[in-house]
Every structure is written in structure tokens, then in C-alpha cells.
N, C-alpha and C positions, 0 to 999 in steps of 0.2 A: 449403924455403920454405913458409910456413904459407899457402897459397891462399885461405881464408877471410880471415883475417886480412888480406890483402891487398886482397880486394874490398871489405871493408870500409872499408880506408882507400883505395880510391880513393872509394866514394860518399861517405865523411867531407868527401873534398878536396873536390868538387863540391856541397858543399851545404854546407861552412863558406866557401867563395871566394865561393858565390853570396851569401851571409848578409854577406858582406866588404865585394862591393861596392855590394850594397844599401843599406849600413849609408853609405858613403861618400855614396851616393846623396841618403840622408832628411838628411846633416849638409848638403848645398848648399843641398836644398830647404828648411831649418827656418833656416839662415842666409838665406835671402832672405825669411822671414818677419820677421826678424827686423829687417832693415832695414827692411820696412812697417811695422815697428812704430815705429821710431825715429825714422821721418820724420815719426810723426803730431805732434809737436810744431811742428812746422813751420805745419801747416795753423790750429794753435791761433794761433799770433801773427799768422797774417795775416786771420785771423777777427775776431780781438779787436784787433788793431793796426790804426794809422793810419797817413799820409804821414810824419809829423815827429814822428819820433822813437818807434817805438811801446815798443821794448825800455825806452829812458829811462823812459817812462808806470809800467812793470813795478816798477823797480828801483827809484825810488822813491816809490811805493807812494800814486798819486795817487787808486785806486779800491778801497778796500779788499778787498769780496767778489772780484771778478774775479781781483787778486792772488792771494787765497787760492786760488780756483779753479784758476790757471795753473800756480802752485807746487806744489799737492798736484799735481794731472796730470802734473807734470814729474818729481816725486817716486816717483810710480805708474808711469810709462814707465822709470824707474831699475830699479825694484824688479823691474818684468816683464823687463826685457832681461837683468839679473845672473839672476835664476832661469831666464830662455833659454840665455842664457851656460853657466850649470850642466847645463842639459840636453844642451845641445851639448859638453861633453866629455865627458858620459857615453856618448854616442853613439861620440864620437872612441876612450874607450879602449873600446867595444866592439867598434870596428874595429880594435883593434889587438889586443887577445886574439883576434881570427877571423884575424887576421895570422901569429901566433906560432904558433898550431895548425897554418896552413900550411904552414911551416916547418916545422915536426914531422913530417909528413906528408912533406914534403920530403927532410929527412933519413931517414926509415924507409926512404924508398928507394931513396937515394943511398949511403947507409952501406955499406962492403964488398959493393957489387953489383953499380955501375957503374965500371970502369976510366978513368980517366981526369976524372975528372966536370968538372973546369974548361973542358973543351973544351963542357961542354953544358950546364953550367949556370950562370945569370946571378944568379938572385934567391938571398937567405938561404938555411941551413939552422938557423940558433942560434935556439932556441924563446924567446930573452931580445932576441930581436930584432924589429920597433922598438920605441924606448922610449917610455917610457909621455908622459913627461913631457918630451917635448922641444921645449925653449923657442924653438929657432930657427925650426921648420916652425906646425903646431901653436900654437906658442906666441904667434906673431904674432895669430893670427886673434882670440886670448884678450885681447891686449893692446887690439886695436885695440874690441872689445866693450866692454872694460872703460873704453878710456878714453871712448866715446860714454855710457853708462850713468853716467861719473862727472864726464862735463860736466852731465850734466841733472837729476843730484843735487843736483850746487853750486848751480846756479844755481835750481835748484827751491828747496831753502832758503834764499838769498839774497833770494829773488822774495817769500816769506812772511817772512820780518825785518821788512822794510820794512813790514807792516803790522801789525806784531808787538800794539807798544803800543794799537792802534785796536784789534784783532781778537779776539785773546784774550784785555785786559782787559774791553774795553765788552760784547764778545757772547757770550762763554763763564766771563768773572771767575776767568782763571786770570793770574796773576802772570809777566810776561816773566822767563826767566833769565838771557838773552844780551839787553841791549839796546843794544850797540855791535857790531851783526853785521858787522865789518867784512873786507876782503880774506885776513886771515891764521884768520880761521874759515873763510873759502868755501875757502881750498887747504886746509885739515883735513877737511871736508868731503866734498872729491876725491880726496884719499889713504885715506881711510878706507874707499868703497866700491871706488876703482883698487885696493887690496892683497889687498881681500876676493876680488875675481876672482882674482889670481896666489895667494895663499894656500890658497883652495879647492883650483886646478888642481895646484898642487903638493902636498897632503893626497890628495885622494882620489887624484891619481896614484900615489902611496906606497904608498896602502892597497891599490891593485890588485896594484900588486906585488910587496909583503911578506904582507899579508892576505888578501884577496879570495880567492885560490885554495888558499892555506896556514893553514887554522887551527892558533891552536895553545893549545890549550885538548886537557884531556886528561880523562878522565871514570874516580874508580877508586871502587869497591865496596869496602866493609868485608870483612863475614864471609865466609872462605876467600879471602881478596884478600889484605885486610892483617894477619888473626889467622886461628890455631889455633882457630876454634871450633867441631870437630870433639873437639878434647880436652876444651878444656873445658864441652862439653853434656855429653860421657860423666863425668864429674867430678861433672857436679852429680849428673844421672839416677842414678849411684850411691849420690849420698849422700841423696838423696831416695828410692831402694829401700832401702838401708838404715835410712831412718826408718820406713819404711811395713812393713817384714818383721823389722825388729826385729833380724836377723843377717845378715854377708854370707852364710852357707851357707845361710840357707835362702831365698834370692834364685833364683828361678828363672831355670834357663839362657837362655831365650828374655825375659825381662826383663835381663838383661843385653848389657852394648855394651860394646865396643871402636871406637876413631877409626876404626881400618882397615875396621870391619862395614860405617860409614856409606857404604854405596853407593848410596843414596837421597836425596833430600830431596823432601818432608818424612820425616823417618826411621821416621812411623807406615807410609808405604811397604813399608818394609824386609819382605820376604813370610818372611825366615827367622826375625824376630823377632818379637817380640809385645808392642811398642810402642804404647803407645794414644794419640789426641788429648792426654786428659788428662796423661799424661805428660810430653809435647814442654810444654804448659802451663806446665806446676811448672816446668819450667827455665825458659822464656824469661819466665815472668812473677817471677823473681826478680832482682831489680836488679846481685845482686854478677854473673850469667852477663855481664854486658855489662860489667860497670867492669874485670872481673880477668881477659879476656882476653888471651893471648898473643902474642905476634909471628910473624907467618909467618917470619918469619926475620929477622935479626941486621943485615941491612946494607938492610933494605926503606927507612929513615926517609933514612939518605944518599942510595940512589939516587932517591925522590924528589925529596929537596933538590935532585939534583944535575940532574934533568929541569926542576925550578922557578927556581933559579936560574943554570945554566951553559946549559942549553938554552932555556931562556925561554918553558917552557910554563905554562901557567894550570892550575892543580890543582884540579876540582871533586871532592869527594869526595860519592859516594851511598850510602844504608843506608837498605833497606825495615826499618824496627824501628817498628813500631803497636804497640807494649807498652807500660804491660799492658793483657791481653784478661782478661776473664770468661766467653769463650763456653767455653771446656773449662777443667780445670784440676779438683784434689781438695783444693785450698787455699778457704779460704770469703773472699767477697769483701772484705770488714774486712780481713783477717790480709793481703790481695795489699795493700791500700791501705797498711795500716801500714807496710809492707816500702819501698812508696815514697815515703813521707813524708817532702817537701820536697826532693825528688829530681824530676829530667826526662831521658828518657833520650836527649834532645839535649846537657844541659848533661854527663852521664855521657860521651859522647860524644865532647866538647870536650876534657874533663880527659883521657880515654882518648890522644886526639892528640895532647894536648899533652907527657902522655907520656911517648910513645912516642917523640915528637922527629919527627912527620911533618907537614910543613908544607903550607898548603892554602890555597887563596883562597877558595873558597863551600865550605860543607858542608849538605846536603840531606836531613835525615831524612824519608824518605817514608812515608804512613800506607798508600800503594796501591800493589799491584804489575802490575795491569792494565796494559796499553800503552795511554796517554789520548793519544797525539801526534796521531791524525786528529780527539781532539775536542775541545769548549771549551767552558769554564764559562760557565752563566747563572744571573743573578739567579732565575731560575725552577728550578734545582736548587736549591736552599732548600726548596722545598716538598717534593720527594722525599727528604730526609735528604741531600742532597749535599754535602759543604763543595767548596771552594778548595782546601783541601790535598791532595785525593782526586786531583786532575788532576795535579797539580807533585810529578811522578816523573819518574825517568833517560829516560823515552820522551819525557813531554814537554818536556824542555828537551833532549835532543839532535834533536829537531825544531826549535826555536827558535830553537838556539845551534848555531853549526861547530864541534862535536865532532869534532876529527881521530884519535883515538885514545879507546879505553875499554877497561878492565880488569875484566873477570869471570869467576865463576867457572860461572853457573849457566849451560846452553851454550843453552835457552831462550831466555833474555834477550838469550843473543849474538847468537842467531839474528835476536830483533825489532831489536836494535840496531844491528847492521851495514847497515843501510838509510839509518840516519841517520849514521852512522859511517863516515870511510873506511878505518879500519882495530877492528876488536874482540881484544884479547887475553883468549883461554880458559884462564888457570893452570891447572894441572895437580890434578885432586881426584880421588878414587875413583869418584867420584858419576858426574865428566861423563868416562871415560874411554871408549874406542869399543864397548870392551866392554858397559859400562853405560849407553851414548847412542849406540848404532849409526847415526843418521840422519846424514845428508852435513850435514858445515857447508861455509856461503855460502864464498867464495874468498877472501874478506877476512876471516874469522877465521881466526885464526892462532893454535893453541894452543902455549901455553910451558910451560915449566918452573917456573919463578922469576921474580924479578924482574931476575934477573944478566940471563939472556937477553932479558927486554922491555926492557929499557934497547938491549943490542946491536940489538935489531932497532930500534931506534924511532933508531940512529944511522946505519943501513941505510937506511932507507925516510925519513929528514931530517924 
């Protein structure tokens, strides 16, 4: 028996039960606001009403202004009670998520601990238990909301009809559209805001409990994710010493690479070699290193298919590629620009995916590899050289967005990413092996192999 772990979930229990019945608490209290608010139409008719007949005076539209007055206020007490409406089951399913937890909680400690449990215990264990959306308890209180907020709809624009022709021709010179507002518009009327209540409550009930807790949205990195481009920079880097030394033999040992050297990135790192800025340059500012990359592997383009369409994840794909650069490189600036002439290495990018046969729902070429997610653009970065595109990198949109899953290779990034992440896949590279990246990664990265094994795991952990 893990002892901590156990103390924890008793304080968990005692401070999400207390959160539970708190929560029960503010939905009594905001429902009796709710009915001073619905009453105050009331106080309007006996304000502006008489002995004989005052409702009659309303409906057909014996005092123009007043009517308008009555109708919009009846129209505005609609409008405020469906958006209370909505707050109150937001409230309701936040009592029931603090519900399921305790259940949870429940079960953690009923589960193979207690003999006999039926003897001692009354309430749930199933953490799917109560549901979100249920019409019979719950449900009533939505109906009976809905239907006072879509009496006073109807009747709110029933009450402005009647003055339709007087009001908004003579006083505002806009054209009636409906000027037969009769009984079979005022029930269109009332079903239209009555369904918007059941509709809501049944949407965002869903959303709590397919969404809200389960994203599925999946976040994968390019280079060393879904290509070999470790081979091919050493491809280029050779063929670019080769033009520079004129022979492969007289290519110096330490200007020379192999894929497996790269235990670095950036590969001027590499302390065994003698890789310079300007080097890494010539390769990434030439357009073919990015069009003529490889495949990590052969079955990489199915098993996404097979996450995006049989599992039903959302496929963002990210790639820090700011090329081309000028700041190093032994190429003169003209000769880089010619090379990419009428090229973009988003549109390279696309064609590269397309492919490849790997399918994607957003694709994100970033210009910044900074982690921007605790900050946000201003019109006043402008003045500093800032753009917009310098912030909308992998940190800030899995800050923004429920990233349940992301694929990387650089273990860095894993590290800032698993925060916003609930799980980070570290594929397997020379670079980030424990060897070459000895520092503890967080508990939810999770280094793999391949893609064979992140698919297994990602049917492991749902």
C-alpha cells in the first residue's frame, strides 16, 4: 500500500466533496436569483397596467412607445434567464465532474482492500457515474427555465408586432417583415428559444463527456519525427565539402559526418567534429534538403492515417523551419535567393506531405523556437522587430489548444511541452539518448522506438 498516495487521496476526497457540495449549494442559491429575475416582469404590468384589461392595452398595441418598452424588457428578461439557464448547468455539470472524482476516490479504496464491500457501502464506485445529462432529475429544472424564458420571449415579440407598423416605420423608417404576427409565429417563437435550452444542455453535456477531459488532438514534429534528416544533412554537407575541397580525399576527417556522428543538435555542437555555423547554413538554406527528405519509416504515413481516421484524432503537424537565413552560410545572398526562387518552404512542406501520404488537419511552420505560451502579442511589438508569427509555435498553441498527445524528438522541447501536454512521445534519436541527454525527463514523456510502438501506446492510455 503506497501511504502517500493514500493520504493524498483522502485530502483529494475532502476537498473535492467539499467543492461538490458547494457547487450544489451556489446552483439553489443562483436559481432563486433567477426567479427574482423572472418575476420582475410582473411588477412591469402592474406598473404600466390598469383595472380593464391592461394585458389586452399590450397586445394590441394601443400605446406605441410603452409597447416597445414592455416587449424589449420581456425580450431582455428572455435573453438574461437562457444565459442564467446556461450558467446553471455549467455549475450542475461541475458538480458532477467533483461527483465522479469521488467515486474514483471511492473506488481506489474499495477495490481489492475491502472484503465484502456491499455490506458497507451505499454510494457509486463507476467514475461514468452520474450522468451528465440526465433529463429526468436535472433535466426538469432546465425545462421548467426554459419554458418561463420562452413564455416571455413569445410574448415579448408579440407585444412589439403590434406596434410594428407605427414604430419602426414612422420612428426608425425601417420596413416591417412580418406584418401578420399572428398565433403560429408567437409558437415559432417559443420553440425556438424552449429548444435552444434542451439543445445547449444536451451539447455541452456531450462535450463534457467525450471532450472536456479527453482531448484529442495530437501534435507531431517533422524532422527526426517523420524524416531521416539526419541522412540526409550528411548527403548534402558532403556534397557541399566536396565542392568546397574539390576531392572526397582531401575532405578533412573532422569535416566529415556520418548520421550516426550526429549526437548533437545543432551538429556545430558535435565537440569531435569540426562543423562550423556556416556549414549547417549551406545545407538548410538549400531548398532540395527539405523537398528530398526521407521517411522515418515505411508504415509512419498509415499509422497516422490510421490515429486520424479509425481513432479520431486531430493531426496538427509542427516544423520550426525559418529558412532561409543569411546570418551564416559561404553561399552569397543572390545565389541563396535564386535557389529559392518562387519556392516557400511551407508550400515544399505541403507537397513533402502530400507525398508522403500523411494526412494532417493544420500544418504550422514556425519561424521561433522560443517557448511563447506564458506570452502574447502586441500591437506594440511592431516597434521592436516582433511579428505575429514569432509567438505561434508548438508552446503556443498547446497552451491554447488540448493537446493530449505530441511527438518529438528534441527531448528540450519534450521537457517544455509535457506541461501543456498530457502525454509527450521522445522517438528514439542519437542525439536525445540517456547517454547524450542524461537529465530526468518529466513522468509523461515517454520515449519510443517508432511509430509501431506510439500507436500501441496511445491504444494503452485511449
Amino acid at each position: 500500500m503506497n501511504k502517500g498516495l493514500d493520504e493524498f487521496q483522502i485530502e483529494e476526497y475532502k476537498n473535492i466533496s467539499n467543492a461538490h457540495f458547494e457547487t450544489n449549494k451556489q446552483i439553489g442559491i443562483f436559481f432563486r436569483y433567477f426567479l427574482l429575475i423572472a418575476s420582475a416582469p410582473a411588477l412591469i404590468f402592474v406598473w404600466f397596467g390598469n383595472k380593464n384589461g391592461f394585458l389586452d392595452e399590450f397586445l394590441n398595441g394601443d400605446d406605441t412607445i410603452k409597447n416597445v418598452f414592455v416587449g424589449s424588457f420581456l425580450i431582455f428578461i428572455a435573453i438574461i434567464g437562457m444565459l442564467s439557464s446556461f450558467y446553471l448547468i455549467s455549475l450542475r455539470l461541475d458538480s458532477i465532474l467533483y461527483a465522479r472524482t469521488i467515486n474514483g476516490i471511492r473506488k481506489y479504496f474499495f477495490l481489492n482492500k475491502i472484503d465484502y464491500e456491499d455490506q458497507y457501502r451505499v454510494l457509486p464506485k463507476q467514475t461514468n457515474q452520474p450522468k451528465y445529462n440526465d433529463f429526468h432529475t436535472f433535466g426538469i429544472l432546465v425545462y421548467a427555465v426554459a419554458l418561463i424564458n420562452s413564455i416571455y420571449f413569445a410574448l415579448g415579440t408579440r407585444i412589439i408586432a403590434s406596434v410594428g407598423d407605427d414604430f419602426f416605420v414612422n420612428y426608425l423608417g425601417i420596413k416591417v417583415i412580418i406584418k401578420d404576427y399572428n398565433i403560429w409565429y408567437i409558437f415559432l417563437s417559443f420553440l425556438v428559444l424552449f429548444f435552444s435550452h434542451v439543445w445547449y444542455y444536451n451539447f455541452i453535456s456531450n462535450y463534457r463527456k467525450i471532450q472536456y477531459m479527453k482531448s484529442r488532438i495530437i501534435g507531431i514534429d517533422i524532422d527526426g519525427v517523420l524524416n531521416r534528416h539526419r541522412e540526409m544533412f550528411c548527403l548534402l554537407h558532403m556534397k557541399n565539402m566536396k565542392n568546397q575541397f574539390g576531392d572526397i580525399e582531401k575532405i578533412p576527417d573532422k569535416k566529415k559526418l556520418e548520421p550516426e556522428e550526429i549526437i548533437k543538435i545543432p551538429v556545430s555542437q558535435i565537440k569531435e567534429k569540426n562543423i562550423s555555423n556556416d556549414d549547417e547554413f549551406d545545407v538548410f538554406n538549400d531548398p532540395e534538403y527539405w523537398g528530398k527528405q526521407l521517411l522515418i519509416s515505411s508504415d509512419v504515413g498509415k499509422v497516422i492515417k490510421e490515429l486520424k481516421n479509425t481513432f479520431g484524432y486531430k493531426i496538427n503537424i509542427h516544423s520550426y523551419r525559418p529558412w532561409p537565413q543569411y546570418t551564416y552560410g559561404s553561399s552569397k545572398r543572390e545565389l541563396v535567393d535564386r535557389a529559392w526562387e518562387g519556392k516557400s518552404l511551407a508550400k515544399i512542406t505541403k507537397e513533402w506531405l502530400k507525398k508522403a501520404e500523411i494526412p494532417y488537419n493544420n500544418i504550422y511552420i514556425e519561424k521561433s523556437s522560443i517557448d511563447t505560451s506564458k506570452r502574447s502579442f502586441s500591437i506594440f511589438g511592431l516597434l521592436f522587430g516582433i511579428s505575429k508569427s514569432q509567438f505561434k509555435n508548438r508552446f503556443y498553441y498547446t497552451n491554447k489548444k488540448p493537446y493530449r498527445y505530441f511527438v518529438e524528438d528534441t527531448p528540450e522541447n519534450a521537457i517544455k511541452l509535457c506541461s501543456n501536454c498530457e502525454f509527450v512521445f521522445l522517438i528514439d534519436q542519437p542525439y536525445n539518448t540517456k547517454d547524450n541527454f542524461p537529465q530526468e525527463l518529466p513522468g509523461n514523456v515517454i520515449r519510443v522506438m517508432n511509430w509501431g510502438e506510439i500507436k500501441n501506446k496511445i491504444k494503452e492510455l485511449g
